[in-house]
PARO-62711 format. One record per residue (C-alpha): residue number from 1; x, y, z; residue in three letters. Coordinates in Angstrom, 1 decimal. Layout:
<recs>
resi:NUM; px:X; py:Y; pz:Z; resn:ALA
...
</recs>
This chain:
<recs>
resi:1; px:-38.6; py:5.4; pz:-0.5; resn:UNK
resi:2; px:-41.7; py:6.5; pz:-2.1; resn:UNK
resi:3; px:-43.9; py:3.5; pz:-3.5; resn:UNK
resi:4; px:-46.2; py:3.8; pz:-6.5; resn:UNK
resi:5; px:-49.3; py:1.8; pz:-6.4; resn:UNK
resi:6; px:-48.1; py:-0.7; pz:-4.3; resn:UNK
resi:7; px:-44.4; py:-0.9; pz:-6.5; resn:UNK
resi:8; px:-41.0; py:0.0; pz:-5.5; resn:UNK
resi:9; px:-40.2; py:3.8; pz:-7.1; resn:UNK
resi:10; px:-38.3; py:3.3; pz:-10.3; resn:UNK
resi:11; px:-35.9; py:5.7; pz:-10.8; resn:UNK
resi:12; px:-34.7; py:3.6; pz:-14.1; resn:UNK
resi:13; px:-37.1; py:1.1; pz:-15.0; resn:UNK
resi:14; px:-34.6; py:0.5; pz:-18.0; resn:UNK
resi:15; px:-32.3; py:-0.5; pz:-15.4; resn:UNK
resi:16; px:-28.9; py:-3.6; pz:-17.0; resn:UNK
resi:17; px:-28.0; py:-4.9; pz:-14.2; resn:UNK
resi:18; px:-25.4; py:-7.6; pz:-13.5; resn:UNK
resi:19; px:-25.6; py:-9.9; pz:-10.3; resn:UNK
resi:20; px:-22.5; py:-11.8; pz:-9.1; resn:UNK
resi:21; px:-23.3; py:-14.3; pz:-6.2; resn:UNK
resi:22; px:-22.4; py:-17.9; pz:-6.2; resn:UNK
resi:23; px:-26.4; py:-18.2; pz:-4.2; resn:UNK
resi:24; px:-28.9; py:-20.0; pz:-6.8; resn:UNK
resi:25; px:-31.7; py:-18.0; pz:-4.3; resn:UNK
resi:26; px:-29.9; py:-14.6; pz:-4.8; resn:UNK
resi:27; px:-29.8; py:-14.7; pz:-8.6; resn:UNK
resi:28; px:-33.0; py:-16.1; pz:-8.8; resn:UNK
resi:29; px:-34.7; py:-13.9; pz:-6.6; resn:UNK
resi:30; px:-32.7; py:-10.6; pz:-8.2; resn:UNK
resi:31; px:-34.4; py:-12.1; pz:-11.3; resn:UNK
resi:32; px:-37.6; py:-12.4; pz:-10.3; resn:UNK
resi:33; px:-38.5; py:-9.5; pz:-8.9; resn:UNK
resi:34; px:-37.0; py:-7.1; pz:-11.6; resn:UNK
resi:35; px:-39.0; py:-9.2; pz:-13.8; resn:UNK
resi:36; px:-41.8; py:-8.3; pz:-12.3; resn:UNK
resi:37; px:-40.3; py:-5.1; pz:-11.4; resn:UNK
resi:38; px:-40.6; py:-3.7; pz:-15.3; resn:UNK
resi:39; px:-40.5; py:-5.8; pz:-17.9; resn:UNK
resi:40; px:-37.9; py:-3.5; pz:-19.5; resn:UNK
resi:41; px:-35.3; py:-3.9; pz:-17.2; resn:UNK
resi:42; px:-33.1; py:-7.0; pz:-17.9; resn:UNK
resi:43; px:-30.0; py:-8.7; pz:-16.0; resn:UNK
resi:44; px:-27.0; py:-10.9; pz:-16.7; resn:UNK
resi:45; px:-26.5; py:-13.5; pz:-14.1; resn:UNK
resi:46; px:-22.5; py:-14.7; pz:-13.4; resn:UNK
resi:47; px:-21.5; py:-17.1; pz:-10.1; resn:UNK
resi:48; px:-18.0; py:-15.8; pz:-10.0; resn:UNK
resi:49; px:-16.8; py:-12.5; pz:-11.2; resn:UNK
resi:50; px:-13.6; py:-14.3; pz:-13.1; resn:UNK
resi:51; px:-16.1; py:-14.8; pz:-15.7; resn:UNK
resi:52; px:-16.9; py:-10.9; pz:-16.5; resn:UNK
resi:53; px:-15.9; py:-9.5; pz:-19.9; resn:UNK
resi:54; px:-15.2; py:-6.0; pz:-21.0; resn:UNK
resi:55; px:-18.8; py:-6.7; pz:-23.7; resn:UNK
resi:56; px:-20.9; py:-7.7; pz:-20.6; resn:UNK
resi:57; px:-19.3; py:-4.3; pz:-18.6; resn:UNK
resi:58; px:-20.1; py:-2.3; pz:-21.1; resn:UNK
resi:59; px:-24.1; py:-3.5; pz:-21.7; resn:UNK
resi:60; px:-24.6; py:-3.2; pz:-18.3; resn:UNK
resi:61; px:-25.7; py:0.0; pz:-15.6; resn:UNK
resi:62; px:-25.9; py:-1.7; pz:-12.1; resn:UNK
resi:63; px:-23.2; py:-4.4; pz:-10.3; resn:UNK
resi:64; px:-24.3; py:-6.5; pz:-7.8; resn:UNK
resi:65; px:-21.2; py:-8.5; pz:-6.1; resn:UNK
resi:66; px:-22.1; py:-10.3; pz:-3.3; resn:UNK
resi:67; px:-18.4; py:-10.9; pz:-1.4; resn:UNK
resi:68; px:-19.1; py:-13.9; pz:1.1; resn:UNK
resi:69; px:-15.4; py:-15.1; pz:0.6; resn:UNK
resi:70; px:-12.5; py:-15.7; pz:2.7; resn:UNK
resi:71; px:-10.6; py:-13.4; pz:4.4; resn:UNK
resi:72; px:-7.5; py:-14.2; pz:1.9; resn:UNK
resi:73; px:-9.7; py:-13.5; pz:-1.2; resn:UNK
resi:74; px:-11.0; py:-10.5; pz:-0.2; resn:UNK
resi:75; px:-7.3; py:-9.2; pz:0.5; resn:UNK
resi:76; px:-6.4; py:-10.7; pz:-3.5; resn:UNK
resi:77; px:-9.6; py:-9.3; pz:-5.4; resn:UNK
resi:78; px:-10.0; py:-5.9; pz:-4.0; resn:UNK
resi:79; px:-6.9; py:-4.6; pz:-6.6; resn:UNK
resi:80; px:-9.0; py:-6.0; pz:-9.4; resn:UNK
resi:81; px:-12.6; py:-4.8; pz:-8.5; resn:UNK
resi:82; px:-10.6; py:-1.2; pz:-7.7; resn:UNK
resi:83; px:-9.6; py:-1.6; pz:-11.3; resn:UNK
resi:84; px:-12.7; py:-2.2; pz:-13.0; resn:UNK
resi:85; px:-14.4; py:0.6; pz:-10.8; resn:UNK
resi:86; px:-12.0; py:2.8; pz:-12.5; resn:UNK
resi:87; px:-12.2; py:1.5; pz:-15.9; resn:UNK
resi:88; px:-16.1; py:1.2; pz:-16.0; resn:UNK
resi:89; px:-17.1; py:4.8; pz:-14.5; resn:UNK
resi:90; px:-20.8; py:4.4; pz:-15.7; resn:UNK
resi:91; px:-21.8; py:1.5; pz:-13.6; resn:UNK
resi:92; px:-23.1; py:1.5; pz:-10.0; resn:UNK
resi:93; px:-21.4; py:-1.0; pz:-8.1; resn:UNK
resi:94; px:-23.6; py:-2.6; pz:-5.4; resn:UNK
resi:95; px:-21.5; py:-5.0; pz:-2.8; resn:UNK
resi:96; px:-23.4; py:-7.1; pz:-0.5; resn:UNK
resi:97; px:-21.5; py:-8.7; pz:2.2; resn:UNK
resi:98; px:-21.1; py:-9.6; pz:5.7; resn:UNK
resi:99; px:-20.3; py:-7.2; pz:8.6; resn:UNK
resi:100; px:-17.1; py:-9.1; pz:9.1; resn:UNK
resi:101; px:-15.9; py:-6.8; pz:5.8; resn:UNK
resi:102; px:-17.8; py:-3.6; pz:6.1; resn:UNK
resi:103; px:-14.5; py:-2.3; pz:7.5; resn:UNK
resi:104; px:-12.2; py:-3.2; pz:4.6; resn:UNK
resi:105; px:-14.9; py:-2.4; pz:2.1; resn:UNK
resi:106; px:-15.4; py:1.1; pz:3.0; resn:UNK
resi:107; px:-12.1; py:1.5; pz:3.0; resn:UNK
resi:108; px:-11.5; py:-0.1; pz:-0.4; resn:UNK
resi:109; px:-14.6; py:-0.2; pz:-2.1; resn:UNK
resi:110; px:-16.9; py:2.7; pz:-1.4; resn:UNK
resi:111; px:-17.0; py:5.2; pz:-4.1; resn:UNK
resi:112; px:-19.4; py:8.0; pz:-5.4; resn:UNK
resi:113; px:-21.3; py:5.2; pz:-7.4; resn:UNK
resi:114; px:-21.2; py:2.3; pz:-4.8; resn:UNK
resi:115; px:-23.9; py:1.1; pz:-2.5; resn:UNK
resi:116; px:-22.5; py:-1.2; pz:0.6; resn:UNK
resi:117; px:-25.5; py:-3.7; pz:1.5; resn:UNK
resi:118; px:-25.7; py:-6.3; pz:4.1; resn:UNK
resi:119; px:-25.5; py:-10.5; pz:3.4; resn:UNK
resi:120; px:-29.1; py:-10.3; pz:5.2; resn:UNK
resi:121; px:-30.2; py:-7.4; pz:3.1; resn:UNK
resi:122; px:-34.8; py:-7.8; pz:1.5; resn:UNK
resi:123; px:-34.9; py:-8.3; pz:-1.3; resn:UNK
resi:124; px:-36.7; py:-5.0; pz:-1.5; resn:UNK
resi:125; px:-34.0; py:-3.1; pz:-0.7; resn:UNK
resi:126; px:-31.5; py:-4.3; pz:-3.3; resn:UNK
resi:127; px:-34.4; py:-3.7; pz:-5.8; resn:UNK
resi:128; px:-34.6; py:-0.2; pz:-4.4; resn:UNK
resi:129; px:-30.5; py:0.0; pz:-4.9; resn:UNK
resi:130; px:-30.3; py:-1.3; pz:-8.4; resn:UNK
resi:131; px:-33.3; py:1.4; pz:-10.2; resn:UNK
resi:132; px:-32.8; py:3.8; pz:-8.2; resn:UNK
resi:133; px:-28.8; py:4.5; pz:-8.4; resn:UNK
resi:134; px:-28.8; py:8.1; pz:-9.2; resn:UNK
resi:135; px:-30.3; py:9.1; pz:-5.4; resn:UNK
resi:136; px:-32.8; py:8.7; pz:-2.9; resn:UNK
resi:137; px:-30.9; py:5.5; pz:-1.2; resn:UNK
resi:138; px:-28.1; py:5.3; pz:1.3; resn:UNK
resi:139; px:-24.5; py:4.3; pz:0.2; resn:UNK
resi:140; px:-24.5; py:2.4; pz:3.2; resn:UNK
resi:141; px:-27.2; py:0.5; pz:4.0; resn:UNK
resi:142; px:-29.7; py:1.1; pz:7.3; resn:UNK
resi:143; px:-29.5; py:-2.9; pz:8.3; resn:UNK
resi:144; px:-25.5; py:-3.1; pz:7.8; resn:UNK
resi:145; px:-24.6; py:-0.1; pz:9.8; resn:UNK
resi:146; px:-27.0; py:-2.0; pz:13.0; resn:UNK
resi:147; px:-25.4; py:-5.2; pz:12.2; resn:UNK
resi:148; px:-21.6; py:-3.3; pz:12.6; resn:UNK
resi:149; px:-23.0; py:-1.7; pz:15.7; resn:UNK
resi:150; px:-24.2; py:-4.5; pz:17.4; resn:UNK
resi:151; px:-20.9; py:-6.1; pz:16.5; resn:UNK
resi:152; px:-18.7; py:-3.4; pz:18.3; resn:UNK
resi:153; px:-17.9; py:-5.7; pz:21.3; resn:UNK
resi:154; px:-16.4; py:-8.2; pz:18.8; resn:UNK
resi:155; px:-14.2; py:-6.0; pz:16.9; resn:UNK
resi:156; px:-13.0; py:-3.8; pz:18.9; resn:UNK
resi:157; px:-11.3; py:-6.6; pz:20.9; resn:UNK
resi:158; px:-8.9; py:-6.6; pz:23.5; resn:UNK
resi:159; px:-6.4; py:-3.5; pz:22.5; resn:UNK
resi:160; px:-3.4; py:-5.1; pz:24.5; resn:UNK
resi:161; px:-0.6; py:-5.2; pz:21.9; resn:UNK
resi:162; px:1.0; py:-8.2; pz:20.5; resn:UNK
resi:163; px:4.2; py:-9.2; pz:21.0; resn:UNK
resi:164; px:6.3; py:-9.6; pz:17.3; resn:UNK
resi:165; px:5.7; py:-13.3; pz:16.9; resn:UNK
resi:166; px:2.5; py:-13.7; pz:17.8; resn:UNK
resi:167; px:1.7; py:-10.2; pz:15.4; resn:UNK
resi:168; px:3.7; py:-12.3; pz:12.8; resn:UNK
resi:169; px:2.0; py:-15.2; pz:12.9; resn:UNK
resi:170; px:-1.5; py:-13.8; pz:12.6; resn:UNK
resi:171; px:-0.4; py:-11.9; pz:9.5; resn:UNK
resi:172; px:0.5; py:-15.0; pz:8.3; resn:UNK
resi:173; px:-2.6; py:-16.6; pz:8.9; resn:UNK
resi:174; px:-4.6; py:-13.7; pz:7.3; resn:UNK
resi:175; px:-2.7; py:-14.0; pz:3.8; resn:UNK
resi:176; px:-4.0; py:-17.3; pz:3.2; resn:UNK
resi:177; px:-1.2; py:-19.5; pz:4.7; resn:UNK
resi:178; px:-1.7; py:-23.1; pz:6.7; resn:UNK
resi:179; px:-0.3; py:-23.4; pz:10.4; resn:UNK
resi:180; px:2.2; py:-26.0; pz:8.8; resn:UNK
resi:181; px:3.5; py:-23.6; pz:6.1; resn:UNK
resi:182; px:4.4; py:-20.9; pz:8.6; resn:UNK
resi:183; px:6.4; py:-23.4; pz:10.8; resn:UNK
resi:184; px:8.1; py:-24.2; pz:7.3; resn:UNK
resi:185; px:8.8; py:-20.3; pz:6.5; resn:UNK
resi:186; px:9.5; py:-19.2; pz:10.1; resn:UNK
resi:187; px:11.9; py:-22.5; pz:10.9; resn:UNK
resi:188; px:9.6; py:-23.5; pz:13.7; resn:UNK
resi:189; px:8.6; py:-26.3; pz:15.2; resn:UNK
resi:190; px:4.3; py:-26.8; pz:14.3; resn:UNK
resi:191; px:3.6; py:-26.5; pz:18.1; resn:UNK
resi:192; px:5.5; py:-23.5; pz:18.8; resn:UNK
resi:193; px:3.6; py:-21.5; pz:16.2; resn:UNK
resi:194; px:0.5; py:-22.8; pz:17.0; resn:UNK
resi:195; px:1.3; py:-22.0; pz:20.9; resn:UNK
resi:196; px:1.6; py:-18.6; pz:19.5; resn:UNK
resi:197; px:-1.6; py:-18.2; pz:17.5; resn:UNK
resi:198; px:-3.1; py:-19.1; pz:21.1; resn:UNK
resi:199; px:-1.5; py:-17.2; pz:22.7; resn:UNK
resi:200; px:-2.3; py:-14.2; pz:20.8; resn:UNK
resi:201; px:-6.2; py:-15.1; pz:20.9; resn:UNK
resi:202; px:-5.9; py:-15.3; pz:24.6; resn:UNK
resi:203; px:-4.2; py:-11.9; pz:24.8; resn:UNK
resi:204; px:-7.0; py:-10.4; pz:22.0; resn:UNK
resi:205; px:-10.3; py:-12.0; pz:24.5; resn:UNK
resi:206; px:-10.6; py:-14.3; pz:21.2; resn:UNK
resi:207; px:-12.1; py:-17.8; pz:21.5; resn:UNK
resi:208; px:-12.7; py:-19.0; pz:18.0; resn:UNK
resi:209; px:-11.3; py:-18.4; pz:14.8; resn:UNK
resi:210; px:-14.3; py:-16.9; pz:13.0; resn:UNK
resi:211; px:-13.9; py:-13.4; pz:15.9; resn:UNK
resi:212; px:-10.4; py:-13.9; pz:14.7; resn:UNK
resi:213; px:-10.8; py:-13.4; pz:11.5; resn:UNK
resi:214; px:-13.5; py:-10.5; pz:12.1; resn:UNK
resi:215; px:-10.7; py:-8.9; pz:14.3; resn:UNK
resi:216; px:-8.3; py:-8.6; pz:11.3; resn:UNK
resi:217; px:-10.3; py:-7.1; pz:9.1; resn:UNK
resi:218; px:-11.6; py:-4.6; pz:12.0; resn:UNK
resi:219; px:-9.7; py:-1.4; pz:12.4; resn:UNK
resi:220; px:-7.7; py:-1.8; pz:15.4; resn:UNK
resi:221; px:-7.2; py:-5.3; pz:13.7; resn:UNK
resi:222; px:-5.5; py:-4.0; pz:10.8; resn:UNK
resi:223; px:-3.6; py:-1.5; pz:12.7; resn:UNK
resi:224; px:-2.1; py:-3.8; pz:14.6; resn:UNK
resi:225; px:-1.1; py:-6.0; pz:12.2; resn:UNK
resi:226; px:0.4; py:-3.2; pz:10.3; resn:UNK
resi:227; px:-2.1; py:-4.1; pz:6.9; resn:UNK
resi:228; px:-2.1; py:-1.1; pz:4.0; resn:UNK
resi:229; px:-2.4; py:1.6; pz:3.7; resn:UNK
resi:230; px:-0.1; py:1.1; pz:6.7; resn:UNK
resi:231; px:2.6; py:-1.2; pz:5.5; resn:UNK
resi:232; px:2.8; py:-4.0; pz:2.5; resn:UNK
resi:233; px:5.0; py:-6.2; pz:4.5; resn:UNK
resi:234; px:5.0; py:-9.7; pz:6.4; resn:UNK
</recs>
């Protein structure tokens, strides 16, 4: 990125940006520096994007939604932020999130006018994102696609198929629902479907529930738990 005098390149120092992030540090920071930045830029600050409006959409030129969330709301808000992609065609959407997601969010998220950024993303390069949306920045960020990389190992798990329960209960799991309410909905006793959740993290070289979770949202993940586009079914 070219620098001018010792300043990011601004593409659109008139730049409206909005920054959704339940971090003090991020919205602060975003803040800040575009202050500082030019004094003609100007941003909206939200901690949950529940709270947008159609009159703070339409003020604005730049998105940033940082998506830290669970697994389950991930899988709920995509529909929603698909939606507003849609219906707002002006704005550049810019997600920062975790590598856990990159998977699901290229496959959900990424657009002509979206930038994909990583959780540990300087500060710099956000700035760089948000004025300088028309070009010269990559839709994917540099740091995000080492981080994915360097998770390979993780996510590309074990590839030894499940057998139906054990698929059914992890399914389960990733929609949000407790060990005890799957016992309830499958008639089980608690300790058989728990046996099974082990069993299938045994069978998937998966010791913890955090590679778990990064496993369903992976590819093979969500192949072999039969998620969209390849079935909308438990």
């Amino acid at each position: 990125m070219s620098k001018r005098e010792g300043k990011i390149f601004l593409h659109n120092p008139f730049c409206r940006a909005l920054v959704i992030s339940k971090r003090p540090l991020m919205r602060e920071g975003l803040q800040y520096v575009m202050a500082k930045e030019s004094a003609c830029s100007s941003l909206v600050m939200l901690e949950d994007y529940s709270a947008l409006s159609p009159e703070i959409l339409q003020q604005v030129d730049v998105v940033v939604f940082e998506l830290d969330n669970s697994l389950q709301e991930i899988f709920n808000e995509y529909g929603p932020i698909n939606h507003l992609q849609t219906q707002y065609r002006h704005i550049h959407w810019i997600f920062i999130l975790p590598v856990q997601l990159v998977n699901i969010a290229i496959e959900r998220l990424l657009t002509a006018k979206t930038s994909l950024l990583s959780l540990h993303e300087p500060m710099s390069s956000i700035i760089e994102h948000i004025f300088n949306r028309s070009g010269g920045v990559d839709k994917i960020s540099q740091l995000l696609l080492q981080e994915k990389a360097a998770q390979a190992p993780i996510t590309e798990a074990a590839k030894t198929s499940l057998t139906f329960s054990e698929r059914r209960v992890l399914r389960l799991i990733s929609k949000g629902w407790q060990m005890a309410q799957i016992a309830t909905l499958l008639e089980k006793n608690y300790k058989t479907v728990s046996a099974q959740k082990s069993s299938a993290m045994r069978r998937l070289s998966i010791k913890t529930d955090a590679e778990m979770y990064a496993w369903m949202i992976s590819e093979s993940g969500m192949q072999e738990l039969n998620f969209p586009p390849y079935s909308q079914g438990i």
